[in-house]
N, C-alpha and C positions, 0 to 999 in steps of 0.2 A: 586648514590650508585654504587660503583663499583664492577665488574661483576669477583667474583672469579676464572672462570673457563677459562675466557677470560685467565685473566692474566696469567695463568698455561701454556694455549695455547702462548700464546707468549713471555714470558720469557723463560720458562722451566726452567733448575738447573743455576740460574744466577752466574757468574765467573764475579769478577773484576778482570781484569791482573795486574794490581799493586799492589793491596792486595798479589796475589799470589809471587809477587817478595819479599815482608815482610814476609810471612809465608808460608813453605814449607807442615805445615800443618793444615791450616786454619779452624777457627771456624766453620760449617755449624747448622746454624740459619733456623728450621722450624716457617713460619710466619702464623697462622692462620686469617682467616677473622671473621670477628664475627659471628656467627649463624652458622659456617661455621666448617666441619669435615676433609676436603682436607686441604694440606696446600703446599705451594711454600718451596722449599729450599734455601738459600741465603746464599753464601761463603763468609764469610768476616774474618777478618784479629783481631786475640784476642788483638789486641791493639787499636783496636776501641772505642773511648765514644759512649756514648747514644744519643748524639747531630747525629754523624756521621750515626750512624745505622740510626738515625730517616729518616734522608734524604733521605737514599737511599731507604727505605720502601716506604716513598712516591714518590718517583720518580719510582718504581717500579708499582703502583698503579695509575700513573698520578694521584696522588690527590693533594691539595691545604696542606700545612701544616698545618694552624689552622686548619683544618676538619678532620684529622688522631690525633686519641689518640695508645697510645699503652702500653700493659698490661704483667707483667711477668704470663704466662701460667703453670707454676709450682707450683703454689697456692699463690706467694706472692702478697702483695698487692703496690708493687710498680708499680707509671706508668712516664715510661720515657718522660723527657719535653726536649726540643728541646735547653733550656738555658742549658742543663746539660752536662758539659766537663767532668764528670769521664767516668772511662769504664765501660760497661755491666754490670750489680750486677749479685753476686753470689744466688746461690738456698739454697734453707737449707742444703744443702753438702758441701757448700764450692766452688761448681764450677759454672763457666760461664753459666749463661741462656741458654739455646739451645733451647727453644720453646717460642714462644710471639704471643701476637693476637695484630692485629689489629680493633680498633674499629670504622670504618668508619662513620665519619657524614653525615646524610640521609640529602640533599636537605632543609637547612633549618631548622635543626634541632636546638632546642634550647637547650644550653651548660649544663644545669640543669642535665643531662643523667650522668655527670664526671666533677669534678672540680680539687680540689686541693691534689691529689695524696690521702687521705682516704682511710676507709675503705666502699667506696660508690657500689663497684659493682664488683662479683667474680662471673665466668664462672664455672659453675656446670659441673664437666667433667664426671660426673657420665652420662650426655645427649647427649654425642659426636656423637653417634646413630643418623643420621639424612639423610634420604636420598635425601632432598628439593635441591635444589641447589641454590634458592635466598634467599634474607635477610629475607623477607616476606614471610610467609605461606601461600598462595592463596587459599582460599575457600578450609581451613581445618578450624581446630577450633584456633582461636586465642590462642587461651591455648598451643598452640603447640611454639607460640615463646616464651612464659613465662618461662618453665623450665631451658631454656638455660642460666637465671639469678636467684643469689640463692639471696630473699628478705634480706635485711639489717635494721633497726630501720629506715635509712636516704630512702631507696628506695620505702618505703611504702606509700609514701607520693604525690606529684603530678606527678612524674616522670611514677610513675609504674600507674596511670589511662591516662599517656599521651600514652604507649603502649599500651593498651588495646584499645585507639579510634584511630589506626593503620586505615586511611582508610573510616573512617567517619568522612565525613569532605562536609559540603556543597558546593554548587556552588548559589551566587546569580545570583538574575535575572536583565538582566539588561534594562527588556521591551521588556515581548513577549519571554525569549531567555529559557523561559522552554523547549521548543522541544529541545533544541541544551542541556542543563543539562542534561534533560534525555537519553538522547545517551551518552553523556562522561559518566556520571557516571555507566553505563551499562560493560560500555568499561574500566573503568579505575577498574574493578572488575574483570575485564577476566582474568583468570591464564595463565601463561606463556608471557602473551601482558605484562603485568604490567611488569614481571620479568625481560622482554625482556627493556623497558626504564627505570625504576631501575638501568639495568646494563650500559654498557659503548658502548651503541646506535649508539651512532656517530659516529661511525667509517663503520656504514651501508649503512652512506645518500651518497645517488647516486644524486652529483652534476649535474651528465652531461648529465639526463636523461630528455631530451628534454619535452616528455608527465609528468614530474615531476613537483614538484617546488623550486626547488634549493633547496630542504631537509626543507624551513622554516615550511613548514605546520608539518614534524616529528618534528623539534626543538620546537615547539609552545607547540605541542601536550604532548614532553615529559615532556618538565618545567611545563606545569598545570597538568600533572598525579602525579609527584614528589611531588609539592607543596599539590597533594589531599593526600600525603600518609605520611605528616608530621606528627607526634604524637602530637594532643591537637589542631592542627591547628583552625582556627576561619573559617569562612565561605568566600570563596576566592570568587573575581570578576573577571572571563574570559575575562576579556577586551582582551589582547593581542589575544589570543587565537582568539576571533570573528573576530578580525581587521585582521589576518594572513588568517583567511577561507575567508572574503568578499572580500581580493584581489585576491583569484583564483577561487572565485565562488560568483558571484557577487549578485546571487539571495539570496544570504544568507545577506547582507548586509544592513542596514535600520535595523528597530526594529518592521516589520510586523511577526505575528505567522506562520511558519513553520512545514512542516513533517519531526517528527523525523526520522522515516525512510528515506524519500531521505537525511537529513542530513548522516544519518547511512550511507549507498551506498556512498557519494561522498568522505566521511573522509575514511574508508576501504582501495577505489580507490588510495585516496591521497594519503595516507602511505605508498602504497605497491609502488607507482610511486618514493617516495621521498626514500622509502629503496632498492629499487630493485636491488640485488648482480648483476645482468645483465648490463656491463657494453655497450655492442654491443651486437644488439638483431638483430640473424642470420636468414635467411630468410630461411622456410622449406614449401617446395610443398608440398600439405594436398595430401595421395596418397587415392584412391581408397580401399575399403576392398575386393571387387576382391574375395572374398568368404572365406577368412579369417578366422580363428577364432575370437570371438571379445575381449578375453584375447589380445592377439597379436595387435589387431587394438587399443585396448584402452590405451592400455601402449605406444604404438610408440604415439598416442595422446597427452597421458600426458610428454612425454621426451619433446616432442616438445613445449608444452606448458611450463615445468620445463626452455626451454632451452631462451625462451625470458621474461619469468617472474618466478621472485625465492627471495622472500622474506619473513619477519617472518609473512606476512597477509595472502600469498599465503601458509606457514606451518603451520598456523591454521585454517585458514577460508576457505580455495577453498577443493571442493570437484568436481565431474565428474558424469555427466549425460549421458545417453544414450538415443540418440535421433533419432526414426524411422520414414522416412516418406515415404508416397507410394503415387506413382500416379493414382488418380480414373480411368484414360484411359488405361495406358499400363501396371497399376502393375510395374511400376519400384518402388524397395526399394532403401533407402538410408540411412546409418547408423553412426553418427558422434556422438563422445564421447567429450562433451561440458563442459568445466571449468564452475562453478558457486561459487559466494557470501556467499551466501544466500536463503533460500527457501521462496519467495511470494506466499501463501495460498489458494485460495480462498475460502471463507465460501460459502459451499450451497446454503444458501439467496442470494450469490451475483453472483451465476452461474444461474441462473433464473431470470425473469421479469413477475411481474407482470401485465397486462393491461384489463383495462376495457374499451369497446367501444357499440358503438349501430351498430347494423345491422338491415337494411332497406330493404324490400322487393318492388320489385315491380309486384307484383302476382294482385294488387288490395285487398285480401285479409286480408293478413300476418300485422297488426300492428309492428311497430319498436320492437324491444327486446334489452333489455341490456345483455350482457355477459363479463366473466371474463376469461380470457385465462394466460398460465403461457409459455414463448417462454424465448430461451438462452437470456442471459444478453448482449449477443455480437452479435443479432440475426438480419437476415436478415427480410426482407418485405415474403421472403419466405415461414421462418418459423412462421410467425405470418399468411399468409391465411392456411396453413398446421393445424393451432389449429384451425384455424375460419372454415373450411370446415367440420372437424368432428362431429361441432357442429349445422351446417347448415345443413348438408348432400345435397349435392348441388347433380344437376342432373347435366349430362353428357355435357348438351348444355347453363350451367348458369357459370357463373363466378363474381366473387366478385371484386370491385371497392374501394380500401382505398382510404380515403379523410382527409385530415385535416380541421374542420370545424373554421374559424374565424371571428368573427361578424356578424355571418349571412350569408360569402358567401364561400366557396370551397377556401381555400385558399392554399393546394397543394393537390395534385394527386399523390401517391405511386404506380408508374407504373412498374420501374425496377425489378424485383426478388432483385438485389443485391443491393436496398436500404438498409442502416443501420438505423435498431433499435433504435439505440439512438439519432439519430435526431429525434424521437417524446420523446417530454417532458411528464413529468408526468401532467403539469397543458394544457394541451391540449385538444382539444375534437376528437376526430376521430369516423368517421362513413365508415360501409363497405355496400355497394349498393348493391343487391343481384339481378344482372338481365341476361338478354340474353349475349351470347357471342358475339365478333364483328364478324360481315362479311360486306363485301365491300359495301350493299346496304342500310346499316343501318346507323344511322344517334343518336349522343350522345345528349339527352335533356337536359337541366339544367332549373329546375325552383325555380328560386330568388324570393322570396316572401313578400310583402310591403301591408301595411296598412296606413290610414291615420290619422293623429294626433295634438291635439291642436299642437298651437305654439304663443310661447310669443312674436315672432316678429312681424314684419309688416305681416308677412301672417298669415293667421288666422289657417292653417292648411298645414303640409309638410308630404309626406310621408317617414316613416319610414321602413328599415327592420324589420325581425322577424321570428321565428322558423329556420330551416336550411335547405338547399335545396332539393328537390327532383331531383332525378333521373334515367333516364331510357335509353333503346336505342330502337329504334322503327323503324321501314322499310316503308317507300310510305307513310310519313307524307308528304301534299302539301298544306292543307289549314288553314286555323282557327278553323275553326271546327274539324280536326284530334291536332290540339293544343289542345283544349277544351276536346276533351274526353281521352286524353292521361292525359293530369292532373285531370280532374274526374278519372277517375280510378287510380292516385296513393292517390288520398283523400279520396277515398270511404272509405277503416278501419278507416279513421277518423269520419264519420260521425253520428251526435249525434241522439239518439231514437224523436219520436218526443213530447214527454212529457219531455224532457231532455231541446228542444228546447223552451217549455215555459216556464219552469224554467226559463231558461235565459233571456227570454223578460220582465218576473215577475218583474225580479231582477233592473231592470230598471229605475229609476227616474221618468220617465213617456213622454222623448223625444221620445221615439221607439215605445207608447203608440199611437201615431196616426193611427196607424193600428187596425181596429178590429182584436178580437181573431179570430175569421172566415178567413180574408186576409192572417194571420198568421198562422195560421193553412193550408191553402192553398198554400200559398208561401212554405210551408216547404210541401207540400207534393209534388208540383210540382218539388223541386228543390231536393227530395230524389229519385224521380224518375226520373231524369235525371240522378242524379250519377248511379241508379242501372241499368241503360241504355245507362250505359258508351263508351260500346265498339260500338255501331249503329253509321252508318257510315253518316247517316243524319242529313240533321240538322232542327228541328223539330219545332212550335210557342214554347214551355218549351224550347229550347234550346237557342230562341233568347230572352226570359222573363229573361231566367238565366244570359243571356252575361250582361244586363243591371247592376248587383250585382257582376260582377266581369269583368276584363279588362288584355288583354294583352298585353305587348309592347317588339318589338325584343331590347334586352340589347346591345347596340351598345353606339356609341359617341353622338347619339342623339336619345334616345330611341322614335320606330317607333310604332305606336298603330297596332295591328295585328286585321284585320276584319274578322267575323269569314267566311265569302260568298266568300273570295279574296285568290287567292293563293298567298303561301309565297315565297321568296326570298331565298329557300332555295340553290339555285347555290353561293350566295355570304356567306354561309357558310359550307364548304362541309363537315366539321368530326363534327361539334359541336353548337348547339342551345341554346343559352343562352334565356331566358325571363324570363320579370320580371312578375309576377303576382299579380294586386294590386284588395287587398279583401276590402269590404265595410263592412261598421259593419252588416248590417243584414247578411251576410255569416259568417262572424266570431261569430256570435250565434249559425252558426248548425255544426260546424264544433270543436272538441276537440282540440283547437289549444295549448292545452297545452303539448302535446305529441310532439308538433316542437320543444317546448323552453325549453325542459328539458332533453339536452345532459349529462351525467356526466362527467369528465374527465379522462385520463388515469389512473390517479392514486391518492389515498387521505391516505397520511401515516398516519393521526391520526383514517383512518378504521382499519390498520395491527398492528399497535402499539400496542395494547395489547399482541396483538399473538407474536409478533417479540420479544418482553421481556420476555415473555416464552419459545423462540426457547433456543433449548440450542442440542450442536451437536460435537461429538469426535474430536478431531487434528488430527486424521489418518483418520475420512469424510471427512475432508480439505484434506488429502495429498492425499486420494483415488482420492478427483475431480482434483485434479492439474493433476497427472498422469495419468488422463484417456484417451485414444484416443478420438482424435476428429478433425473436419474439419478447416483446416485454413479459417481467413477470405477473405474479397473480396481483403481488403488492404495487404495482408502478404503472396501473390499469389506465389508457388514453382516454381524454372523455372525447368522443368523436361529436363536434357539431351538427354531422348530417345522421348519425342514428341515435343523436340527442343522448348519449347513455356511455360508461365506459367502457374500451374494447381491448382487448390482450392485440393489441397492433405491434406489426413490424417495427423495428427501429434503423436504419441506416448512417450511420455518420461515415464524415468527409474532410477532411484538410481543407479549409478555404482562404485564411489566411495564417502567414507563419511568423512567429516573434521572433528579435532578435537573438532575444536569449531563450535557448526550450529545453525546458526542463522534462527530461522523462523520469516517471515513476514505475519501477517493473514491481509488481505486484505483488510479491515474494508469501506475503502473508496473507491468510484465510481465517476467517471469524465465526462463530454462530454463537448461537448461547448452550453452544452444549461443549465442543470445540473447539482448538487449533492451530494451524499448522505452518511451519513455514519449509519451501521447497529450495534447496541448494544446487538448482538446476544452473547448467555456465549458460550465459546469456553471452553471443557473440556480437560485440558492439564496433561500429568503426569508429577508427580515432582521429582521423584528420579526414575524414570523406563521408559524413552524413550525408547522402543524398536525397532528397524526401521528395523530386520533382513530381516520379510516378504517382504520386498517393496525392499531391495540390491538385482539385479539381477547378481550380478557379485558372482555365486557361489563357487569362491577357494578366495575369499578373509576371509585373517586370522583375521583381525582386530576387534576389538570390534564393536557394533551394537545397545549398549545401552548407554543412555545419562543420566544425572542429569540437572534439572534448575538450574541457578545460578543464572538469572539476568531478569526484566521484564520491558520494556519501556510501560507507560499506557497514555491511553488518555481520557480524563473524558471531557463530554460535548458535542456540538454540532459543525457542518462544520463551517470556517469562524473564529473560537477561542476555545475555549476550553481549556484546560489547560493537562500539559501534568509531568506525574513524573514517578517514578521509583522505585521499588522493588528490592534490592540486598542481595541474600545470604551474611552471615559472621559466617563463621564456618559451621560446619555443620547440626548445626540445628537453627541457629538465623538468622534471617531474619528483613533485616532495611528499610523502605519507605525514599525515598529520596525527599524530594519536596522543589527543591530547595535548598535556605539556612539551612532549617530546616531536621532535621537527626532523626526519632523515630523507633525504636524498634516495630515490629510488630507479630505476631504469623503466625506459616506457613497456616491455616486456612482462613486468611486476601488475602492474594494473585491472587486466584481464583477471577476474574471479568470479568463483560462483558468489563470492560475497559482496558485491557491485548490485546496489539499492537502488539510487540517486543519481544519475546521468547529468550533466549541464554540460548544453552545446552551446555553442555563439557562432550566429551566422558569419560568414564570408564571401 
């Protein structure tokens, strides 16, 4: 469809000089478009046929001449055809036509609309009132392009319900390709974008714009918006369209499920690359604000940024942030007003982490405890002992030890402050050590702990791990016996009453029956007082009764039996003592070994799940946490000019200017390379009263501040697949679910979900 105002601008009052050599004073022919109140002038010559004018209308038009009809404007019902050698027909007065429309064919349009000169279709001039400038009404009431034709007996009929489904029109799926549906059809709703490839587009594509793609990705784009806006159209296959995006972005390519939002971002990118009016993009020193006002600093910003990218993406969609950072050392600010897309969200739920871990005392006392602590979502090792300490309340000379616990043995040690967070998984077990601090003379213990157990092979029994390790750090360990009561003492909160203990022997078959109750009775009283006799520095006849029922070996390449009389080898390990400690079953009667084996893991989503589908939280909590000060991470380090080096600086962002069309992104999904997750939290969005005035700090701007939804990308389901469709205003109060092929009518009430991705507002 061609773009009336274009043509205005580049024709203006068109003169043929030859005509003018035939007539000194020639016919001027006002040409209207159809829907259309402007109209072009054209001098032509009263000795013109209708053949003659035809031509030059469409050549005025670049149009194709089957695709131009054209209509006398003066109420009659003739329409000029292209075989017709008379001249111009008279009006009801006798004289020359001086006003005519043109009725351009939309992309496809099927010929049904006008046929054989009838009385099929009169321009109601009573509606010339229009102040649209496209052929299409965008997200007014489709009722708005109706009046501009007055119904006839012949137009009642399939013609006049092929306008009314202007624009509803599906997209199939061609495997998996719903995320990529529901972004076009979002997009191909947008006012002003629509109106913009509707019109005469091409003449925008910036072939030579190296970051582009020689315009195919606009060409693609606009032939599938066209074909979505044909009247009565059937459900179109995107092939071309997928095949044009997989060859400049290759991750889109294949028939695996995708985010519609990154589709979103890279089609935006695309277009504004393939239309961008910048033909050489000039190179501009970013200066300094130097104390500036930041009126002043944010407009030289934006020229600069107008001056290398300037396209219809960048006239609806980019807006300007203001972005403050300070350095934690010297207080240096720094203030840069940032082109953005797009506004990415995040939901509440996804600026927090939940974790639950065990903390481990080594007092002798303190039994293990489970606790649940809530640290940023982007949080360091920092700010996870920061929740564990307030919950500890650690004294002055004790410090906490994380471990990742994995089949039984310490499988890492979170030692750095600036570890990341999200290298512990949710299905993890983590334990935090609660002991002395280090100093040079102390020495770190690990005890690995093993049992023995049938075995269906040639040996009749192997030892196995079990529970998870202990540990301590201890000063002027040298022998076997400072081993021995340094693990007495972190078992003692294990140990069982001793009527607890014959429960257990009870419980028996009758192999452990060889003992009198008396021996058993005894054996447990000596070996309870040796635990509660932990800390004595000798080694006692109970102390060597006891070594017989439990055994230790240094954990090395050939595990060494440690004797308890012998001193250790403690030079060939100077920071770190690994041993294994292998229990016999009479010890694992008196001892609650079930408090080893019963880690939980970080995190168990069908615990939050109920609560998390009852979370429900405002779009302005999302844009409050986006914009709130806060610390960069380890990885996104500032380099601060004045301490010359980089600094984990504050970040502040700001609303400073707002596009017409804004797109929000709530955040729904979370990544790491171990993980992830998507949160089904309701997001409460307004649908005709975005007001965003409180959050613009840019206080002399004139411009509006409040929005309307028009368009809603959803994704229903879980990470991995899911299925993904679309909400679009039509008119302004009907609202159509798009999924896919299939087009229904839905009430504004339907809209609100926890499966609302993709927001698209348009100011007012």
């Amino acid at each position: 469809y061609n773009d009336f105002n274009n043509a205005v601008k580049d024709f203006g009052s068109l003169s043929y000089a030859e005509d003018s050599l035939l007539d000194l004073f020639p016919l001027q022919v006002k040409i209207f478009v159809s829907w259309e109140t402007s109209s072009l002038v054209a001098k032509i010559s009263q000795k013109e046929n209708a053949a003659e004018f035809y031509e030059k209308a469409c050549d005025i038009f670049n149009s194709a001449y089957e695709s131009v009809h054209i209509w006398d404007f003066s109420g009659q019902t003739t329409q000029f055809f292209l075989n017709d050698k008379g001249r111009l027909p008279n009006d009801s007065t006798g004289q020359p036509v001086k006003e005519v429309v043109l009725e351009l064919q939309v992309h496809g349009l099927p010929d049904s609309m006008s046929s054989n000169g009838s009385n099929e279709m009169i321009l109601d001039r009573s509606q010339t009132e229009c102040s649209h400038s496209g052929s299409v009404i965008m997200n007014g009431s489709p009722d708005n392009v109706i009046p501009y034709v007055t119904e006839t007996n012949y137009f009642r009929g399939s013609s006049y319900k092929a306008i009314r489904s202007l624009g509803l029109t599906g997209l199939q799926n061609l495997g998996n390709t719903c995320f990529m549906n529901s972004a076009i059809q979002c997009l191909a709703h947008t006012p002003k974008l629509v109106d913009f490839f509707l019109g005469d587009y091409r003449k925008e594509i910036n072939c030579e714009n190296p970051l582009g793609m020689n315009g195919e990705l606009a060409l693609a784009f606009g032939d599938l918006l066209r074909k979505l806006w044909v009247p009565g159209a059937m459900p179109i296959a995107p092939r071309t369209f997928k095949m044009k995006l997989a060859n400049f972005a290759p991750q889109f390519s294949g028939y695996g499920q995708h985010d519609s939002q990154e589709l979103l971002a890279f089609l935006l990118d695309g277009l504004h690359e393939d239309l961008n009016r910048v033909k050489r993009k000039p190179y501009h020193e970013v200066k300094d604000a130097d104390g500036r006002p930041d009126e002043e600093v944010a407009e030289e910003y934006w020229r600069n940024h107008l001056a290398r990218n300037d396209s219809i993406i960048v006239d609806l969609c980019q807006g300007q942030f203001r972005s403050t950072l300070v350095c934690p050392i010297c207080k240096k600010v720094s203030i840069t007003f940032d082109p953005f897309m797009y506004l990415s969200l995040p939901l509440p739920s996804t600026t927090i982490r939940t974790m639950t871990l065990t903390v481990v005392s080594t007092d002798g006392i303190t039994l293990p405890s489970t606790i649940t602590v809530t640290v940023p979502e982007r949080g360091t090792l920092k700010d996870l002992i920061g929740a564990l300490i307030a919950f500890c309340s650690l004294r002055d000379d004790e410090t906490l030890l994380v471990a990742e616990i994995y089949k039984n043995k310490i499988f890492r040690v979170y030692e750095d402050p600036s570890d990341l967070l999200s290298d512990i998984r949710d299905q993890d077990k983590i334990v935090a050590y609660r002991m002395q601090k280090y100093n040079e003379a102390s020495l770190l213990v690990v005890f690995v702990q093993e049992r023995l157990v049938e075995n269906t092979g040639k040996e009749m029994f192997e030892n196995k791990l079990f529970g998870f390790p202990l540990v301590t750090r201890v000063s002027g360990i040298s022998s076997g016996y400072d081993v021995q009561r340094e693990f007495l003492k972190l078992m003692k909160p294990f140990l069982m009453q001793a009527e607890d203990i014959l429960d257990e022997y009870d419980k028996d078959d009758g192999v452990n029956k060889r003992l009198s109750e008396d021996d058993e009775l005894g054996d447990t009283t000596n070996s309870a007082a040796i635990a509660s006799d932990a800390d004595s520095n000798s080694g006692t006849e109970d102390d060597i009764h006891w070594s017989t029922d439990i055994e230790f070996y240094l954990q090395g390449i050939e595990n060494i039996k440690i004797i308890l009389n012998k001193p250790l080898p403690v030079t060939m390990f100077p920071r770190k003592l690994e041993i294994v400690v292998l229990w016999s079953d009479k010890m694992l009667k008196m001892y609650d070994t079930y408090l080893l084996d019963s880690l939980p893991e970080v995190f168990k989503p069908q615990l939050f799940a109920t609560k998390r589908m009852q979370e429900s939280v405002s779009i302005y909590k999302c844009l409050e946490a986006f914009l709130k000060e806060e610390p960069l991470g380890p990885e996104d380090m500032w380099y601060c000019p004045t301490c010359k080096k980089p600094q984990q600086a504050t970040k502040k962002l700001d609303l400073w200017r707002l596009p017409e069309i804004l797109v929000v992104h709530l955040k729904r999904f979370s990544y790491n390379r171990y993980f992830k997750n998507k949160l089904e939290t309701f997001v409460d969005f307004p649908i005709n009263d975005l007001d965003l005035s409180t959050y613009v700090v840019h206080g002399n701007s004139q411009s509006s501040n409040l929005y309307v939804l028009y368009a809603i990308s959803c994704h229903y389901g879980g990470l991995g697949g899911g299925h993904y469709t679309a909400f679009v205003r039509y008119g302004y109060d009907k609202w159509y679910d798009f999924d896919d092929s299939r087009v229904d009518s839905v009430s504004e009430d339907m809209i609100k979900t926890p499966a609302a991705y993709v927001l698209f507002y348009r100011k007012v």
